[in-house]
C-alpha positions as CSV (number, residue, x, y, z in Angstrom):
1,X,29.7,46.1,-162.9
2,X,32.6,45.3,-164.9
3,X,33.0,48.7,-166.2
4,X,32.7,50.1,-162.9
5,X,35.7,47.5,-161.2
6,X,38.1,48.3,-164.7
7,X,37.0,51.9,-164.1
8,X,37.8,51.7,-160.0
9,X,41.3,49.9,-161.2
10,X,42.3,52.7,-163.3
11,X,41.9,55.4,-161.2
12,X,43.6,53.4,-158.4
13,X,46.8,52.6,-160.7
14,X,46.6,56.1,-161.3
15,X,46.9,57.6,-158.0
16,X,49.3,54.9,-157.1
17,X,51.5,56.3,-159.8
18,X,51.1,59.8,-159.1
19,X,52.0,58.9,-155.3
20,X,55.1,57.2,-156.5
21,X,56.2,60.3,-158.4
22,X,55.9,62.1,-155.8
23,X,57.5,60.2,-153.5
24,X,60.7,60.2,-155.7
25,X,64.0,62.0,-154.6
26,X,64.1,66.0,-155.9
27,X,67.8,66.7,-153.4
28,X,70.6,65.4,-152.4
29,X,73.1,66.4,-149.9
30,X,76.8,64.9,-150.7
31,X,78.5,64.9,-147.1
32,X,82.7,64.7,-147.3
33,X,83.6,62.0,-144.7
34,X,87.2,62.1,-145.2
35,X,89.6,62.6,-141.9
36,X,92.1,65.3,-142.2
37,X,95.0,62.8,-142.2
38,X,93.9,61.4,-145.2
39,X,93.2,65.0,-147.0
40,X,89.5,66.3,-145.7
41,X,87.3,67.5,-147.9
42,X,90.3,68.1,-150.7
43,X,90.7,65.1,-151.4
44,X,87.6,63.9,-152.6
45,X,86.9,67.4,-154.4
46,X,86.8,65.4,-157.9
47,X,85.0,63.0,-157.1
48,X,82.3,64.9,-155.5
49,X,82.9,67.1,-158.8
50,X,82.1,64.4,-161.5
51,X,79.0,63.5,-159.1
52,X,77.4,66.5,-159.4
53,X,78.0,66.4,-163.5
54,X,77.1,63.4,-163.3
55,X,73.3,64.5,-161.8
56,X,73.1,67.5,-163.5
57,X,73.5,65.8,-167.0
58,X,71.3,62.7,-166.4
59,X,68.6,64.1,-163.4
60,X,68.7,68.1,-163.8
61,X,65.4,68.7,-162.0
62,X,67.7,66.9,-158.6
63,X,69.1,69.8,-156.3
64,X,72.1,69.5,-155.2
65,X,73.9,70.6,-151.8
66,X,77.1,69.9,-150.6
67,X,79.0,70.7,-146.9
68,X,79.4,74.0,-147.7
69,X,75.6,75.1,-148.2
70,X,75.6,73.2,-144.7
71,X,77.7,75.4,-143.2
72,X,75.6,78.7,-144.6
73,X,73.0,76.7,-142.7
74,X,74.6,76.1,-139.4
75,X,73.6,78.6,-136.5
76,X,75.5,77.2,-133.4
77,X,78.8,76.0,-132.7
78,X,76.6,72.9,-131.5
79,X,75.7,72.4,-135.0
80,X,79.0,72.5,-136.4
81,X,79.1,69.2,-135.0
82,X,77.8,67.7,-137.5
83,X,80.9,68.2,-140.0
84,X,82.7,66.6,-137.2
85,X,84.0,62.9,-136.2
86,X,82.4,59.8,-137.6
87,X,79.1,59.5,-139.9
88,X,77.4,57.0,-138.3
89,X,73.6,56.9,-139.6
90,X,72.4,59.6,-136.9
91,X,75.1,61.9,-138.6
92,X,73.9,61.6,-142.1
93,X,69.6,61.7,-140.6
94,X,70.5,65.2,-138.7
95,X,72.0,66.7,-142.3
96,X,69.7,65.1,-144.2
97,X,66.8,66.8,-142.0
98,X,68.9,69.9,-141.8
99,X,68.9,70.4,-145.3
100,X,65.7,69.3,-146.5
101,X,67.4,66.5,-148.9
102,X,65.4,63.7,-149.9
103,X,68.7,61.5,-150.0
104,X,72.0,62.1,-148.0
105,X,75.8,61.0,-149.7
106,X,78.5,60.2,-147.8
107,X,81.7,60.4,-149.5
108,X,85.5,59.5,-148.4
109,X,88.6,58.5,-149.6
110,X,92.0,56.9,-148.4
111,X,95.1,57.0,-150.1
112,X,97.4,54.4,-151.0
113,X,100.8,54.1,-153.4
114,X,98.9,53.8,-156.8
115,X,96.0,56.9,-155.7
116,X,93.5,57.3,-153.8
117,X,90.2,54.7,-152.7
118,X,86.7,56.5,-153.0
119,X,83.9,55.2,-151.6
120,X,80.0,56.3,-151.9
121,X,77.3,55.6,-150.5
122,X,73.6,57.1,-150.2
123,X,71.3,56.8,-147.6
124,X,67.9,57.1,-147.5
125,X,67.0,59.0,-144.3
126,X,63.4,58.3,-144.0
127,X,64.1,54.2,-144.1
128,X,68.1,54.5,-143.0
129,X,68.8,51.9,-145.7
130,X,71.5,52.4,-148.3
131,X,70.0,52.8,-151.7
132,X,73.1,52.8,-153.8
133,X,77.2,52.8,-153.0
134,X,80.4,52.0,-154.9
135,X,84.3,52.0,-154.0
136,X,86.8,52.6,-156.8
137,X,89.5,54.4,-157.9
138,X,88.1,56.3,-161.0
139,X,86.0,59.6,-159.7
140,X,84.5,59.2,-163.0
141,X,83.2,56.0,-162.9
142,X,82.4,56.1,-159.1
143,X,79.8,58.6,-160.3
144,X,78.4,57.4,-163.2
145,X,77.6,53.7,-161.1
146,X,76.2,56.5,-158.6
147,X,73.6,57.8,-160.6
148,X,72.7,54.5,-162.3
149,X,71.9,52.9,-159.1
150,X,69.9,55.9,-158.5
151,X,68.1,55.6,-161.3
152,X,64.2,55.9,-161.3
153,X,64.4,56.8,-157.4
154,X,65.6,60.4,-158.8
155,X,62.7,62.6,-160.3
156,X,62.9,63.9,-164.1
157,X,60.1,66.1,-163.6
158,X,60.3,69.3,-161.7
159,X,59.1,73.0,-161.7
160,X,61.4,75.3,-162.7
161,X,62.9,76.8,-159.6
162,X,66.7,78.1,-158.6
163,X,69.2,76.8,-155.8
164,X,72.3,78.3,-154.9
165,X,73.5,80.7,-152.2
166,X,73.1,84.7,-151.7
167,X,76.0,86.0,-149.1
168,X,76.2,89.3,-147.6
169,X,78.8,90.7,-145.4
170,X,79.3,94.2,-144.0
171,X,83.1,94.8,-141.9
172,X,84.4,98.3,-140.7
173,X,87.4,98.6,-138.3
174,X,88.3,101.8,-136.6
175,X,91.1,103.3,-134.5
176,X,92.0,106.3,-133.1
177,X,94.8,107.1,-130.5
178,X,95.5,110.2,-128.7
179,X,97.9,111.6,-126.3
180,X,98.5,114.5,-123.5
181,X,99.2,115.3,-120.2
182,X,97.0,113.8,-118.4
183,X,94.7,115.5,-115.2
184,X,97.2,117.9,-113.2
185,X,98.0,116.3,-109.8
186,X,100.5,118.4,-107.2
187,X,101.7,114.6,-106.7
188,X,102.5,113.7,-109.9
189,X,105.0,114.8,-112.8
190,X,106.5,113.9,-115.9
191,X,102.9,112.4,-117.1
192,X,101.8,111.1,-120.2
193,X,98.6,110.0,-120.7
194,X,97.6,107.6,-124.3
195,X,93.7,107.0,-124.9
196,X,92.9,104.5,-127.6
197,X,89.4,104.0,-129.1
198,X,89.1,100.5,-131.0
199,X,85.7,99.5,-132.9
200,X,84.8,96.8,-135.0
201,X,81.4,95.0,-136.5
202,X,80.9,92.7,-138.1
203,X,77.5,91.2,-140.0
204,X,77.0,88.3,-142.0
205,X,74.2,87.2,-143.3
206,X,73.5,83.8,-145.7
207,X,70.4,82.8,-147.4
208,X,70.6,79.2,-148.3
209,X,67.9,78.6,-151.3
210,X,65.9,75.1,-150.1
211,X,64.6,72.3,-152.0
212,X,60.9,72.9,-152.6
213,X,58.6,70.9,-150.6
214,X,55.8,68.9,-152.6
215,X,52.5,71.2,-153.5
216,X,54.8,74.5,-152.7
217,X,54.1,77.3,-154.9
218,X,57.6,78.0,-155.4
219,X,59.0,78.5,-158.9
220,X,61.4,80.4,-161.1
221,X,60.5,83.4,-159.4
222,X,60.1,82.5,-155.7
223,X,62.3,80.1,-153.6
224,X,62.0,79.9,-150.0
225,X,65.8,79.8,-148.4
226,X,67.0,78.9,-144.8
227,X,68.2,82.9,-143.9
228,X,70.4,83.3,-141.2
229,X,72.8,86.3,-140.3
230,X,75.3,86.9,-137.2
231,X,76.8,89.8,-135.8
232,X,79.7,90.6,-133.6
233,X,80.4,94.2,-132.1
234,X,83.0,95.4,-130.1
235,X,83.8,98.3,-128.4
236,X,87.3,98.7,-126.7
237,X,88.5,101.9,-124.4
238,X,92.0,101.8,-123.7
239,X,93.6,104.5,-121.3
240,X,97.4,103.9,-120.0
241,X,98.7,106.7,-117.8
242,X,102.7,106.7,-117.3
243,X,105.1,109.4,-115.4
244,X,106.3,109.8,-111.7
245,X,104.4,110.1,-108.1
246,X,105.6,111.6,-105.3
247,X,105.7,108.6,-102.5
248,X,106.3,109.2,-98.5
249,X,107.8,105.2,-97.4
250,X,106.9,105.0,-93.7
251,X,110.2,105.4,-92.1
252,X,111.8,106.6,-95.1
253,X,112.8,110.0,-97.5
254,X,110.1,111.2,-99.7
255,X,111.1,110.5,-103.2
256,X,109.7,110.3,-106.5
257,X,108.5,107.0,-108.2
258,X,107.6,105.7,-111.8
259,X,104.2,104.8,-111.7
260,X,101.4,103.1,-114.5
261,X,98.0,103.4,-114.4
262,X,95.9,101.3,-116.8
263,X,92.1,100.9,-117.6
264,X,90.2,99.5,-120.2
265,X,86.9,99.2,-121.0
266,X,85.3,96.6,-123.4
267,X,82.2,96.2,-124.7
268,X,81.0,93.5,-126.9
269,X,77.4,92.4,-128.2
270,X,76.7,89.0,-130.2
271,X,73.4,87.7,-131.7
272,X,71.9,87.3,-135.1
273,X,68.6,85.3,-136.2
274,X,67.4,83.1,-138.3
275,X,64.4,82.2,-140.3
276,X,62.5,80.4,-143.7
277,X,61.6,83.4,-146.0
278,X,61.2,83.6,-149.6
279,X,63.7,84.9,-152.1
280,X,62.0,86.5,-154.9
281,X,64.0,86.8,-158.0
282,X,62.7,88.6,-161.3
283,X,64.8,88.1,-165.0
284,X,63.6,89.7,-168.1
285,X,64.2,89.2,-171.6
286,X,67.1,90.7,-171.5
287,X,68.8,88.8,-169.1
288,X,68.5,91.9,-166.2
289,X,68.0,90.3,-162.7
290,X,67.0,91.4,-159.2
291,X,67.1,89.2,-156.4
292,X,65.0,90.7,-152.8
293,X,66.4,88.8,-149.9
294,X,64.6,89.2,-146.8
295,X,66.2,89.0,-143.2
296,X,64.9,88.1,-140.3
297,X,64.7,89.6,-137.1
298,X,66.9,88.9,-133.9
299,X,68.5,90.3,-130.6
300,X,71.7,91.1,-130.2
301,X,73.3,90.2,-126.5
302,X,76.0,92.0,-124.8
303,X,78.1,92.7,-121.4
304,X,81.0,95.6,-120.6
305,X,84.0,94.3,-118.9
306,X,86.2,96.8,-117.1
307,X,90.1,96.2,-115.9
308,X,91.8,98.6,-114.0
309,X,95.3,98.2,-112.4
310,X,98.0,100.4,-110.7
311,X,101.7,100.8,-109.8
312,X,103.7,103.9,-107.8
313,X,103.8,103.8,-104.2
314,X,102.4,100.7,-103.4
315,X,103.4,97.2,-104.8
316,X,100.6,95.7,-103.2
317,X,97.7,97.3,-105.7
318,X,96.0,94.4,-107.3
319,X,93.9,94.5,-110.2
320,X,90.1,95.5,-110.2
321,X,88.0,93.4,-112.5
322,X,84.2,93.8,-113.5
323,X,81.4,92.7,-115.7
324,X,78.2,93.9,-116.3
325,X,75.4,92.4,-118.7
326,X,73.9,95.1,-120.8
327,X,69.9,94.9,-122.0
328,X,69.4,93.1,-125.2
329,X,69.1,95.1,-128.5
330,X,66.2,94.2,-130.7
331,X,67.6,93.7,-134.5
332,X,64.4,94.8,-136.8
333,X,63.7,92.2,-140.2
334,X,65.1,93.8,-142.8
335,X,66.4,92.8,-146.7
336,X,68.8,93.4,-149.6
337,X,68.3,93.5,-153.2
338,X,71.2,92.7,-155.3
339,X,71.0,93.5,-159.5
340,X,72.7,92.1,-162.6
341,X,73.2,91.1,-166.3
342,X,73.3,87.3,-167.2
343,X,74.7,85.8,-170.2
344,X,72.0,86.0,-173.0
345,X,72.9,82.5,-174.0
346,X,73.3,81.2,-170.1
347,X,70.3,82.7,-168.7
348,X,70.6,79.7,-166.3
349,X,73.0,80.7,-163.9
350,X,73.0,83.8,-162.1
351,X,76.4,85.0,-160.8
352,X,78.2,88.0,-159.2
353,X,80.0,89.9,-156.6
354,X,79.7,93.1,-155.4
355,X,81.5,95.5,-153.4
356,X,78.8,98.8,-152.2
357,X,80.0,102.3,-152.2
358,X,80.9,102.2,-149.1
359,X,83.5,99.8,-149.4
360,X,82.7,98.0,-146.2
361,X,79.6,96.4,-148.0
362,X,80.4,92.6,-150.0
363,X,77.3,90.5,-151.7
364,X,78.4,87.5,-153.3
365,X,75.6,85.4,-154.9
366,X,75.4,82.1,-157.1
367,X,72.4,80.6,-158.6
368,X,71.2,77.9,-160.4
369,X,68.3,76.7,-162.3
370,X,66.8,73.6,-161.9
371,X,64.3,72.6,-164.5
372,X,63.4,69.1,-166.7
373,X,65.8,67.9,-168.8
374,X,64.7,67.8,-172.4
């Protein structure tokens, strides 16, 4: 019986400790708090620097995510507001969620005559209690009593897996104008007619790589990443018709006027989607890379709003408006593969830009791995 209870005690202290490992922290999002009188974002930019050198060095298998992998993640102007106006502990919950982070950090600083005051703090958003924070002067130090305080709640074990941010953007812009006479009236002369044809598009797209979630099978060569992409279309006619009409006043000589005659015609179509897909990325031993980033699908929305208005004979023509929604446009799930060459002796960083033939094509990309520090 003995045996048995030491045998029944073992096995318990061992899944406890297996359940605390797994409950330790694998990300952290660091959240700039700072109000644009005092600097915004700018000027805690070293601070936030030496904390993420400071992680890196001591807790490498922690991902790290900052306010700008929050914005690739944002997909409404309703969201935005979560960069915005205090951080109360609501603020910090919503990023926290948003990201996928196991911890949130809130940063800010104010300055004063001998530099600026950093504080940092880091919240837990399952419990909403602070787990570590400090207020100094020194960046440095700020982030070294950071990660100290951290300690043991940050995991040192990990699967080797990347984080970082794949962006793809595709802009034209076209013009064309043309002139002539215009349609022949008898009552009419001297006319000029100008038709301009505008178009522009634009399509982003941003694939966020995301912490993995405990038991994923995601590793050095699959990630899952928040993908979102928007697009904007517009359309513009533009047809401006100047010279003179012949006008008969009641009461009065016939005689010839100046007269305008304008109409445009616009449309426009926004919409994008969004989705959690998985970012496959292949390296050899070489250091040749290929990272396939799906997109999903989405619908495009859009109206056509027409303006015409007229002067000659009359003074009393007012303007004719009108606007007309147009049926949604389905937008197919799609993808993009990007290639490159990584430094044989930094195979763990994957890094580049690139402009497509077409030179209306940009794909920026940065990765990271994350693996156990030795």
């Amino acid at each position: 019986m003995k045996v048995l209870i030491q045998s029944f005690l073992i096995l318990v202290f061992a899944l406890y400790s297996q359940f605390s490992l797994a409950q330790k922290g694998s990300s952290i999002v660091i959240h700039d708090n700072t109000t644009q009188a005092n600097g915004g974002e700018n000027a805690t930019a070293g601070l936030r620097s030496e904390i993420e050198s400071a992680l890196n060095r001591e807790k490498p298998c922690v991902d790290i995510m900052d306010d700008a992998d929050i914005r690739n993640m944002l997909e409404s102007e309703r969201e935005k507001n979560l960069l915005e106006g205090g951080d109360p502990q609501q603020v910090l919950t919503d990023i926290a969620n948003l990201m996928g982070a196991s911890y949130v950090m809130s940063v800010s600083a104010i300055p004063g005559s001998g530099g600026s005051t950093y504080t940092a703090f880091v919240m837990d958003p399952q419990t909403g209690k602070t787990i570590a924070r400090q207020t100094g002067t020194d960046p440095k130090q700020i982030a070294e009593s950071i990660v100290r305080q951290l300690g043991s709640g940050l995991t040192d074990n990990c699967k080797p897996h990347w984080v970082g941010v794949i962006n793809y953007t595709y802009a034209t812009s076209e013009s064309k104008t043309t002139t002539d006479e215009g349609a022949m009236h008898a009552g009419t002369r001297k006319t000029k007619r100008t038709k301009t044809d505008n178009y522009n598009a634009q399509s982003n797209i941003s694939a966020t790589l995301l912490p993995p979630k405990p038991g994923s099978d995601v590793s050095s060569a699959k990630s899952m990443a928040r993908v979102w992409m928007k697009s904007i279309i517009t359309a513009e006619k533009i047809q401006e018709t100047v010279g003179e009409v012949y006008c008969r006043p009641k009461g009065e000589n016939p005689i010839w006027k100046g007269y305008n005659l304008k109409y445009t015609e616009t449309m426009t179509q926004t919409g994008g989607g969004a989705g959690t897909l998985p970012v496959h990325i292949s390296l050899d031993e070489e250091g040749n890379y290929k990272i396939s980033v799906p997109t999903p699908s989405g619908t495009l929305l859009g109206k056509i709003v027409t303006n015409r208005s007229e002067t000659g004979c009359s003074t009393t023509n007012p303007p004719v408006n009108d606007a007309q929604s147009i049926p949604e446009q389905k937008l197919d799930a799609s993808g993009f593969d990007v290639t490159g060459k990584t430094n044989a002796k930094n195979r763990d960083t994957l890094a580049g830009s690139k402009t497509m033939p077409d030179g209306k094509t940009k794909i920026t990309w940065n990765l990271r791995l994350i693996k156990p520090k030795k």
